[in-house]
FILUM-265835 format. One record per residue (C-alpha): x negated, y, z negated. Coordinates in steps of 0.25 Angstrom, whole numbers, plus 5000, padded with zeros to 4 digits. Example, Ala and Ser with C-alpha at 12.3 -4.5 7.8 and 13.67 -1.06 7.14 Angstrom:
2
495149824969 494549964971 
//
This chain:
472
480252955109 481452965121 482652865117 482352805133 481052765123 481752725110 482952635117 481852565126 481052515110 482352485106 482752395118 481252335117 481552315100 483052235104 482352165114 481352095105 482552035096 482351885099 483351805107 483851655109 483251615122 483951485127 482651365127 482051315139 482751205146 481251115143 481351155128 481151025117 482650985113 482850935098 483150805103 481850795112 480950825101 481650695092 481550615102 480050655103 479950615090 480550505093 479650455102 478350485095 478350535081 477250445075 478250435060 479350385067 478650285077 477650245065 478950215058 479450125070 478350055068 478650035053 479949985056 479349885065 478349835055 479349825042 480349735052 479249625053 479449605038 480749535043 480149455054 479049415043 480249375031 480649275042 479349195043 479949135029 480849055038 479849025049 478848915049 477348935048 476348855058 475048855057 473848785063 472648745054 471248675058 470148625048 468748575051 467848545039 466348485037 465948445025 464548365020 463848355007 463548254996 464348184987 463648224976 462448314971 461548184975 461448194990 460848064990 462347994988 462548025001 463548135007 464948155014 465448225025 466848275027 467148325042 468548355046 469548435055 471048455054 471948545063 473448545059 474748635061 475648675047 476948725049 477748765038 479248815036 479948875024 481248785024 481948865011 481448985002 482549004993 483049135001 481549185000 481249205012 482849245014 482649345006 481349415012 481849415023 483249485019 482149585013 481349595026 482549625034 482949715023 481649805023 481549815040 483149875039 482549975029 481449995037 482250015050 482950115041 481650175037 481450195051 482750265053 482350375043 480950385048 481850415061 482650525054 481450605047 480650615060 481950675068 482350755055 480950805056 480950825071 482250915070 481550975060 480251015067 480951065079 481851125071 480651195063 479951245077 481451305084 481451385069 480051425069 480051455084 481251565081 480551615070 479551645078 480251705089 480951795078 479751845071 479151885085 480351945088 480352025076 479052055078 479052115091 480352185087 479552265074 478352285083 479352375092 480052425079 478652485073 478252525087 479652615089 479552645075 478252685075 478652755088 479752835083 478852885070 477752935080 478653015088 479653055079 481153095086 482453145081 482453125064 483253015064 482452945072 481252965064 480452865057 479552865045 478152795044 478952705034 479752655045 478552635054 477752565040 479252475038 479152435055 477852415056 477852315043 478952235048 478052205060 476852155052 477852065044 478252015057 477051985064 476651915050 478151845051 477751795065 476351745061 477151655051 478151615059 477051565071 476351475059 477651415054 477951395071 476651325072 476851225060 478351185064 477651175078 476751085072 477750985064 478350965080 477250925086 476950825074 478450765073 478950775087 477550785094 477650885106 477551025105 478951115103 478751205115 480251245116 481351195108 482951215107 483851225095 484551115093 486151145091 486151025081 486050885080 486950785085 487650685076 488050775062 489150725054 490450795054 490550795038 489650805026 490450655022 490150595037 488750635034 488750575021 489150445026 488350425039 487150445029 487650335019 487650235030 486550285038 485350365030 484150285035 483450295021 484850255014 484850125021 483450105022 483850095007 484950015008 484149915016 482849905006 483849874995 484349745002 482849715003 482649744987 483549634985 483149554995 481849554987 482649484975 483149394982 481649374987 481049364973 482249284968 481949174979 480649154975 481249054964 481748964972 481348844981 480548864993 480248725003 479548725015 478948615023 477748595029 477048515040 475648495046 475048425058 473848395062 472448315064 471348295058 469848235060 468348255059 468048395063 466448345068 466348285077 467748295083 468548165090 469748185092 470048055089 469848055076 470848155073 472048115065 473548185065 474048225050 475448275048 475948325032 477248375029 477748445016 478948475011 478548584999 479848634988 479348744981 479948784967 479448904958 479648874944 478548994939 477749104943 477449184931 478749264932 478249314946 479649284954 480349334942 479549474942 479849474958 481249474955 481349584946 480549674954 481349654967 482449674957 481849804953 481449854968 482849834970 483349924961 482550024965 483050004981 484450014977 484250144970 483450184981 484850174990 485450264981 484350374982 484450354998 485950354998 486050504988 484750554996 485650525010 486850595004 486150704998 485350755012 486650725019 487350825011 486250935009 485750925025 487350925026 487551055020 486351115026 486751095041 488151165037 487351275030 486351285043 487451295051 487951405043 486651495043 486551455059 487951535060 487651645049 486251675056 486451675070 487751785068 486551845058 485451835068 486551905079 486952015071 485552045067 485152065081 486352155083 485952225070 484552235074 484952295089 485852385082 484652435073 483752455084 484552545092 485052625080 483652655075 483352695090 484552805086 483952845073 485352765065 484252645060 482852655051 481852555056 482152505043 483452465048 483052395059 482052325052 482952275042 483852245056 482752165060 482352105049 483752025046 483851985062 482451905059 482851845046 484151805052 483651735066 482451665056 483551615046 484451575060 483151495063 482951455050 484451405049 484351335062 483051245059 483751195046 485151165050 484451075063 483551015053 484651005044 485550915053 484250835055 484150795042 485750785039 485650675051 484550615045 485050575031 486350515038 485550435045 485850515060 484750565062 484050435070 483650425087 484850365088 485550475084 484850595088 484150525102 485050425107 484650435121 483150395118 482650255115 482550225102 481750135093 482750025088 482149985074 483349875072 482849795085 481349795079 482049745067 482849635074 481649595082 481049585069 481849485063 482049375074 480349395078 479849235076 481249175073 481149015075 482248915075 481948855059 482149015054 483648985056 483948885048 482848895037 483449045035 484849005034 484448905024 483649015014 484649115015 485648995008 484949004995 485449144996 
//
């Protein structure tokens, strides 16, 4: 073999060393693909829809205040004997009435105060419910582009090193074949060793097209497009300064920490609820109407009827059941004020532990890229060496070997310190459209709310409100 022959294998080995290649200007951005998601992930729209649903609870607590109309018509015909002796003769009852009711609530005793304090109580936790719906599906956004940019390297890097050990055994085997100067010589050892390596490389690269196709998969199910090109993201925006600051923006914003909060006010809503039962309730009611035979009709004979009722209602006892009522809203309250304290530790224990693992990512992200360059200037350096007789293939295999392992762990440590930050931005409650989209329209859950709450309002709801909530 002429060393025109050898340095042109050696320039085809250093040439098969993977490269970073800038992305096509068309390429999928990070914040594309969320606001994709966005858009149309079926979790996060069905949640919407949740949200929406839980706020009519409000609307419906208010109906307490509001009066109830109705419209009622009656016709009746009626014939049979007075008696069992037909022969005493028979009557006859014909009759039709029509009338409108109406009925209003005038005081509950903070009854209906008190559900709808509730009502309100729930649609806030719900609207924060939505808010950490928000959070898992971006979290799991970053995450599956993340897992495809990871992958994807992966690939390219066990492609790479395939190629690379199908030169290496084909120079090898070259240099076995047609022998040379001694210390240019290799053994059927070293041709056993290279071609080894090669089939553990093109098992490596079968792996790492499965793992591609099941990241690949999880894209199309969260983000619903298909990851033809994507970039890597240098980070994402709105990471806090300090561990405390973190720590802090969690305790007033966590979704799941709130969404807490706010069912506890409901819990104890609920007692006041249960407690009002005892107390007076008066409504009044009034009908209108007419009423006449039903067959035949004449109008004329129709008269008008008018009732009015004033009704004060009193418990004095129900077989303990208001009592029992009471102690179990008391008891659901206990359980909703330690469930704050769960939320409020689990909201400063991922702050602090995705915390540390973004610092420690961007660590290995530093460590691996200087190890990733100075195993390609290690692996060059083999190559031409052992074009010189100085290197074994053993050498170079070993060179090569650590550049792979070093650019799969710099992948490796990519994918977790973005994925990282997502979730670090997610327990402090920063990871939501209006944070990580705020050019795109978003979905405002607190107008749904509003609208929510003054849907069917009428004139009487004012003042018959005001004067529940007195005996509160």
């Amino acid at each position: 073999m002429t060393m025109t022959h050898r340095k042109a294998l050696f320039l085809a080995l250093m040439a098969s060393v993977p490269a970073l290649l800038p992305a096509p200007a068309e390429a999928l951005t990070l914040q594309e693909a969320l606001a994709l998601a966005y858009r149309s992930n079926p979790t996060l729209r069905g949640e919407q829809a949740n949200q929406r649903a839980v706020t009519e609870n409000s609307a419906q607590a208010r109906s307490g205040w509001r009066p109830t109309v109705q419209v009622n018509m009656d016709a009746s015909y009626q014939q049979g004997p007075y008696t069992s002796a037909f022969a005493l003769g028979s009557y006859t009852s014909n009759s039709a009435e029509g009338y409108v009711s109406a009925k209003q609530t005038l005081y509950s005793f903070g009854h209906v105060a008190n559900q709808v304090r509730a009502a309100d109580a729930r649609s806030r936790a719900e609207l924060h419910q939505l808010r950490l719906t928000e959070a898992q599906v971006f979290t799991g956004v970053v995450t599956a582009y993340m897992n495809v940019l990871r992958d994807q390297n992966i690939l390219d890097v066990r492609r790479a090193d395939l190629d690379m050990l199908t030169r290496q055994v084909q120079l090898t085997t070259s240099r076995y074949t047609l022998g040379g100067q001694p210390s240019e010589q290799v053994t059927r050892t070293d041709v056993e060793q290279a071609e080894t390596r090669r089939r553990s490389a093109e098992v490596a690269v079968t792996q790492a097209q499965a793992t591609l196709a099941a990241s690949v998969a999880q894209f199309r199910a969260v983000i619903g497009t298909e990851p033809d090109t994507l970039t890597m993201p240098e980070g994402l925006p709105g990471l806090p300064a300090t561990l405390d600051q973190a720590l802090r923006t969690a305790l007033a914003l966590n979704p799941q920490l709130i969404q807490m909060q706010e069912t506890k006010k409901a819990t104890a809503a609920d007692i006041d609820t249960a407690r009002s039962q005892w107390g007076p309730q008066i409504q009044v009611q009034g009908t209108f109407g007419t009423i006449g035979p039903a067959s035949p009709f004449h109008g004329d004979q129709y008269g008008e009827q008018v009732t009015g009722l004033v009704q004060l209602v009193q418990p004095i006892y129900n077989g303990d059941l208001y009592n029992s009522q009471i102690r179990q809203a008391r008891n659901k309250d206990e359980q909703a004020r330690e469930s704050v304290e769960l939320a409020r530790r689990t909201a400063l224990q991922d702050v602090a532990t995705n915390w540390h693992a973004v610092e420690n990512g961007l660590q290995a992200i530093r460590a691996g890229t200087a190890e990733v360059r100075s195993g390609e200037t290690s692996l060059k350096g083999y190559q031409i060496e052992y074009g010189y007789g100085l290197r074994s293939t053993t050498d170079v295999l070993y060179a090569d070997q650590n550049l792979r392992s070093a650019q799969v762990e710099l992948a490796g440590s990519r994918h977790d310190t973005i994925v990282a930050e997502a979730t670090l931005l997610a327990s402090m409650g920063r990871l939501q459209a209006d944070d990580v989209l705020p050019h795109l329209p978003h979905y405002d859950a607190a107008a749904k709310f509003q609208r929510a709450r003054t849907r069917g309002w009428e004139p009487l709801q004012a003042p018959i409100s005001a004067l529940d909530k007195a005996g509160w």
